[in-house]
N, C-alpha and C positions, 0 to 999 in steps of 0.2 A: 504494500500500500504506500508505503514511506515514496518507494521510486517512480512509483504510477505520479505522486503528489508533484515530485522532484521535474519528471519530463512533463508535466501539465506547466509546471513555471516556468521551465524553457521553450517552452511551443505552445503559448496559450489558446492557439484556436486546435490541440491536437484533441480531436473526439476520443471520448471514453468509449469503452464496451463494460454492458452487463450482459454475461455468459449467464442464463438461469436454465436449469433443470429441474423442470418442476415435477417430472415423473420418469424413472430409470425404465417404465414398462416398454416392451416393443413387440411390434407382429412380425420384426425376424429374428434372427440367433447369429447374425454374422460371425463366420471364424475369427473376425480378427475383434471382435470389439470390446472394450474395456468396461462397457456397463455391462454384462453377462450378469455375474454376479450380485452385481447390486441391485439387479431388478427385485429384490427384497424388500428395500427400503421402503420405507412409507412417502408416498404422492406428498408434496405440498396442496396446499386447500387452496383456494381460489385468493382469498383474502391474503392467508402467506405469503401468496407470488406478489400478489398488490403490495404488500409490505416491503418485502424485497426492492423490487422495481423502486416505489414510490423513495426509498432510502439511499438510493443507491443513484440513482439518474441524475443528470448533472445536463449543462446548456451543450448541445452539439454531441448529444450519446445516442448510439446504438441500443439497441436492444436484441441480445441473441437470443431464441428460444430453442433448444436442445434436448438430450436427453437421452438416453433410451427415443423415443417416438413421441414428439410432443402433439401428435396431431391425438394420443390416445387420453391426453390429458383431457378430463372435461370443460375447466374453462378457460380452451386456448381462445376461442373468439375473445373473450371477452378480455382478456389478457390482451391481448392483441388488442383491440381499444384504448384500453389501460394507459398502455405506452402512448398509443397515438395520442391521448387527450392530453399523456405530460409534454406532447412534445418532442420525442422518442422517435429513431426510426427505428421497425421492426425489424427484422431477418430468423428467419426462419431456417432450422437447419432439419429437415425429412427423409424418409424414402418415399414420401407422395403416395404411399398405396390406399391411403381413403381419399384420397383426390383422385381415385379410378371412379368415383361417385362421384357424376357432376353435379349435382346438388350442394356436396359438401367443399367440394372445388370451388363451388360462386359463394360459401360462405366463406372460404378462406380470403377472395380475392375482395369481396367487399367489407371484409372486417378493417382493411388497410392495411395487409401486409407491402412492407416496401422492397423485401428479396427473399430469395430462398437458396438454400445450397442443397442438393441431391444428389446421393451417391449411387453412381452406377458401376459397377463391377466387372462389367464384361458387354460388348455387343452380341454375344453368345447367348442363348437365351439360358442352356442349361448349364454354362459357366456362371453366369447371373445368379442361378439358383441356388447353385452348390454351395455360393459361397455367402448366399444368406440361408441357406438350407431351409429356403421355404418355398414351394413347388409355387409356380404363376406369378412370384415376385415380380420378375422382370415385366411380365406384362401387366401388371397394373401399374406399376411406378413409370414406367411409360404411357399408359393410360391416363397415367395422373396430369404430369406433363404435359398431352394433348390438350387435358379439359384445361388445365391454368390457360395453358395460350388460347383455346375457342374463349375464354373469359377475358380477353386482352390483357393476360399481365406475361410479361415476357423478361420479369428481371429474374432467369430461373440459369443457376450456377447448378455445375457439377462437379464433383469431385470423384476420384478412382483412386481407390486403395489398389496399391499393386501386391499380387500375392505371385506366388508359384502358378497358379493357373489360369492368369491373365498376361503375365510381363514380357511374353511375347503378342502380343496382340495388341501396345499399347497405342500405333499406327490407327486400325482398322479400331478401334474403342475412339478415336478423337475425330477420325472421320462420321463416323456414325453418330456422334454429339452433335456434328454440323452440321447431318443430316437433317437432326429433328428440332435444331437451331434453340442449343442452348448455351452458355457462355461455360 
């Protein structure tokens, strides 16, 4: 905190981030991921996260929402307000697979989220799968992805964990990012 304070004095327009995890749960098992275990923990309440947030935001802050799968959190909408009404830009870090629900896709894009980051694995569909070892991953968090953009929100980032089963394919994995035109 001390150095966050420190580089805030020497760069006073540099944006903060609040990293929040308000729920360790998720609807895959990724090999590689480090909330595995923690999916124990007890959820933050709605009101918590508002505490959090509200204590922690500062003039020219982010807001990261994370986790485990924050879309399983019950009140990410409204979280997502929360921020917007301090002022806060949102970003959203998912695998988008309840945004294969366009329903739940147009509540995500009209709450005001201002980005998102999505981890995709492989342009493989069954390299995709293995390595969140949940069968249809890949096509709904692509599914998700369609519906955000038929909803016009198009600030959707991806990330690729490189493992053994993708590191050669990392070529044909950023091609097919451009394909379906994400950053």
């Amino acid at each position: 905190r001390a150095l966050d304070k420190k580089t805030r004095n020497l760069h006073p327009n540099f944006p903060s981030k609040i990293f929040l995890f308000p729920s360790y749960y998720c609807n895959n098992d990724c090999r590689h991921c480090f909330a595995g275990d923690k999916s124990k923990r007890k959820s933050l309440s709605l009101d918590e996260a508002r505490f959090i947030v509200k204590h922690n935001s500062k003039e020219n802050c982010q807001l990261s929402i994370a986790g485990g799968e924050p879309t399983l959190f019950r009140g990410l909408t409204e979280l997502i307000k929360f921020g917007k009404a301090l002022g806060l830009k949102v970003h959203l870090h998912s695998n988008c697979r309840k945004m294969a629900d366009l329903k739940f896709a147009r509540t995500i894009v009209s709450s005001g989220i201002d980005g998102l980051t999505v981890p995709i694995h492989s342009h493989i569909v069954q390299v995709h799968d293995y390595i969140t070892q949940r069968e249809g991953s890949f096509r709904q968090t692509v599914q998700g992805i369609r519906n955000l953009q038929k909803r016009g929100f198009n600030n959707i980032h991806c990330m690729v964990v490189v493992h053994k089963k993708n590191y050669r394919h990392l070529y044909q994995i950023a091609r097919f990012l451009s394909q379906i035109k994400v950053k």
